[in-house]
C-alpha positions in Angstrom: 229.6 145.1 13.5 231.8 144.8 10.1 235.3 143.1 10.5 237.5 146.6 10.7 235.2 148.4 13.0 237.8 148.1 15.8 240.9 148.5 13.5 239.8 151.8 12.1 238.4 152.7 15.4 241.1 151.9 17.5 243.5 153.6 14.8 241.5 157.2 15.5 241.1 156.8 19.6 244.7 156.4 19.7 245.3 160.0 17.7 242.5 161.5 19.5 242.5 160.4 23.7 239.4 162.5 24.4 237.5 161.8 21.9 234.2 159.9 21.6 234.8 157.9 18.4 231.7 156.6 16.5 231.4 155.6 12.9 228.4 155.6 10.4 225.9 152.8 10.7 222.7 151.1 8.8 219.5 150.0 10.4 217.9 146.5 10.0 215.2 146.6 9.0 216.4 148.7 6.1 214.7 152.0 5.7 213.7 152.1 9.9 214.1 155.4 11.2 214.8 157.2 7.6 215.0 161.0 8.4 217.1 160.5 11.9 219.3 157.6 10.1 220.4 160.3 7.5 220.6 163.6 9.5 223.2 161.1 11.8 225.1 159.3 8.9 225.5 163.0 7.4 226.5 165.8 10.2 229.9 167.1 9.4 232.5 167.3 11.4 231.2 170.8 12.6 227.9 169.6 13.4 228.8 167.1 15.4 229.1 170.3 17.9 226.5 172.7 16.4 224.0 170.1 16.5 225.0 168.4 20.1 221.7 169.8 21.6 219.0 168.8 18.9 220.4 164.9 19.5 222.9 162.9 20.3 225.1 163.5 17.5 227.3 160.1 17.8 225.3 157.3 18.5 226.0 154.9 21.2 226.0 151.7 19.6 228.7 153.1 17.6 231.1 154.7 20.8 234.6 153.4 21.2 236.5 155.6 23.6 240.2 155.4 25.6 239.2 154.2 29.3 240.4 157.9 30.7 237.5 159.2 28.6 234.9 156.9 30.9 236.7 157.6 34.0 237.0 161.9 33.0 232.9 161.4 33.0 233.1 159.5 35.9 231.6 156.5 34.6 228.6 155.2 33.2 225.2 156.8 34.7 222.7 154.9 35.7 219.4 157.2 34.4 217.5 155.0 32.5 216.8 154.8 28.7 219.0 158.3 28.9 222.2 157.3 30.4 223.3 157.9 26.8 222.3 161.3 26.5 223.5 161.8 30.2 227.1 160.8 29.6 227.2 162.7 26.1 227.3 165.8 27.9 229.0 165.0 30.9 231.8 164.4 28.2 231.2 167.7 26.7 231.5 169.3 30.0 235.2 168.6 30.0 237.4 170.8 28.2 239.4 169.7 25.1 236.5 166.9 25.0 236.3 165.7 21.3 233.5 164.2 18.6 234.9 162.4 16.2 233.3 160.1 13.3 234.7 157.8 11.0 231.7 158.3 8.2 231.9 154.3 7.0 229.0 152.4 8.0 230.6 150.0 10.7 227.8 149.0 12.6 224.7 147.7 12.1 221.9 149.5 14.1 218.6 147.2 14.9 215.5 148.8 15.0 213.3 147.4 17.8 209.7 149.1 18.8 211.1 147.7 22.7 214.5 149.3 22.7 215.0 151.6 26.1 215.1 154.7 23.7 211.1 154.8 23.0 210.7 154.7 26.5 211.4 158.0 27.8 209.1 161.1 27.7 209.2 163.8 25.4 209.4 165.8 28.5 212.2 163.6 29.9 214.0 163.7 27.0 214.2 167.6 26.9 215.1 168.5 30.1 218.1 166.0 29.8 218.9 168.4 26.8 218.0 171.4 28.1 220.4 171.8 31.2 224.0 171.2 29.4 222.5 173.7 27.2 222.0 176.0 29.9 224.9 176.0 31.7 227.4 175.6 28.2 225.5 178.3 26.3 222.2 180.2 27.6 224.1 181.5 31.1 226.7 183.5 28.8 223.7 185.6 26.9 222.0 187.9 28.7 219.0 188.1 26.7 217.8 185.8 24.0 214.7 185.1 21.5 213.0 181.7 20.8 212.1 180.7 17.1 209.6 179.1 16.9 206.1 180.2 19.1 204.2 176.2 18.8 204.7 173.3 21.0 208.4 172.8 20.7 209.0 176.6 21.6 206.8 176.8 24.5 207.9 173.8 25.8 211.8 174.7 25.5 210.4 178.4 27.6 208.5 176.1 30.1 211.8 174.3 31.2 214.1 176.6 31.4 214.8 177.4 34.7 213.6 181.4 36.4 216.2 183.6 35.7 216.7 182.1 31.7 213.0 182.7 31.4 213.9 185.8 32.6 216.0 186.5 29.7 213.5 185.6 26.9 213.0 189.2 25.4 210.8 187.7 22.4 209.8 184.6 20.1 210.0 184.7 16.4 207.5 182.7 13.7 205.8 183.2 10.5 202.1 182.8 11.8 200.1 186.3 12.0 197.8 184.9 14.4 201.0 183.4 16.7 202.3 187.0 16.0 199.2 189.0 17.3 198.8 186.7 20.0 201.8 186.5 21.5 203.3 184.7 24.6 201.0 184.5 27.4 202.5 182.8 30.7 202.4 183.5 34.3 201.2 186.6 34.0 203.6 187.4 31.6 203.1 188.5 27.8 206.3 188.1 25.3 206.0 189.6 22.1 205.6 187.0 18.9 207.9 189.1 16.2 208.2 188.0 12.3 211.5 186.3 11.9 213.2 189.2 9.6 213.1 191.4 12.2 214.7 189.0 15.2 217.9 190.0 16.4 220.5 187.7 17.4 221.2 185.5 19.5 218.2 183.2 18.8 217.8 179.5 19.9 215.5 177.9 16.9 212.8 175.7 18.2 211.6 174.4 14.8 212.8 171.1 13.4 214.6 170.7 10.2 214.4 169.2 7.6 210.1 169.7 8.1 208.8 172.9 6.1 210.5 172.0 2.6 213.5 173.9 3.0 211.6 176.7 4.8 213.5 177.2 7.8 216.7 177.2 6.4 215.9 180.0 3.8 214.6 182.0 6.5 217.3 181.4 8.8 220.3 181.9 5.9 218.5 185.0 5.0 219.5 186.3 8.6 222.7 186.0 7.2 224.0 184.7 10.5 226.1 182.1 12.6 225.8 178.7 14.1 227.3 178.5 17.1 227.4 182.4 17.9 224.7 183.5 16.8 222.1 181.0 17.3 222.1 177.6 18.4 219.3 175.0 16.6 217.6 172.7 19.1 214.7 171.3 18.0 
């Protein structure tokens, strides 16, 4: 922790009650966890909300909260290696809940290969993401596509619960084959449609930041908007 970390936090809770307050950070060893230390250290203010549902978009070791924050949530869960994750969006729940992040590297973040994190399921993991997701964005649209027919895409479809499944009129990609396929499950066939002709609102299913710039040509092409629009969650 550097020596003003709780001076400059303590100077932003106090403006800002309901607000999680985190702060940039480095890792030790240098250069651990490169791609997720940057996307972190570099979200704006914005995407500290757009991108709530890809990751936790303050990380814990860097929290520093008012006490009515903690009791709002109603304390500190007890799910293990995600209570993090858990008390995120618990907070979120609450209306006139805030993200906030002072962008100077206060903290030093150890990697460890034992550290509580590594030790949940991919499968874990998502279904701790997908159900604030559910009830904060998916039950207001009443019909959606995925982007993204691989893995990550059929695994977001495979969790959701019946009736949002129910809503899934389509998936997107850029694959031909994916596209004559389509969607096979449970009896069910979805149609695989290129991504210029997907209509809105989407939930992307395809990381960032992993086909070269890719992705977001495709998606700004759409010419449309975060939080409205579509919603990234991979």
């Amino acid at each position: 922790m550097m020596p003003d970390r709780i001076a400059r936090q303590l100077k932003i809770a106090e403006k800002h009650p309901n607000a999680i307050v985190g702060s940039g950070f480095f890792r030790l060893p240098r250069g651990s966890t490169r791609h997720y230390t940057k996307w972190a250290n570099t979200l704006t203010s914005e995407e500290l909300y757009l991108q709530q549902y890809r990751e936790i978009t303050i990380i814990q070791p860097t929290w520093f909260f008012d006490r009515k924050v903690y009791d709002c949530v109603g304390g500190y869960p007890e799910e293990k290696g995600l209570n993090d994750m858990v008390f995120f969006h618990r907070h979120l729940d609450h209306k006139g809940a805030e993200l906030i992040r002072d962008p100077k590297e206060l903290v030093m973040y150890r990697y460890t290969s034992t550290s509580l994190s590594w030790k949940s399921s991919r499968r874990e993991i998502l279904r701790c993401r997908i159900r604030p997701f559910e009830r904060r964005v998916l039950m207001k649209w009443d019909n959606f596509t995925i982007w993204g027919a691989g893995r990550d895409g059929h695994n977001f479809y495979k969790e959701l619960s019946p009736e949002l499944k129910d809503r899934v009129v389509a998936f997107c990609d850029v694959d031909p084959k994916k596209i004559a396929r389509g969607f096979h499950s449970a009896g069910r066939v979805i149609p695989v449609v290129h991504y210029s002709k997907v209509k809105p609102p989407i939930v992307i299913c395809v990381s960032m930041g992993r086909t070269h710039g890719a992705l977001e040509r495709n998606i700004d092409s759409l010419r449309l908007k975060q939080g409205k629009d579509y919603w990234h969650f991979s």
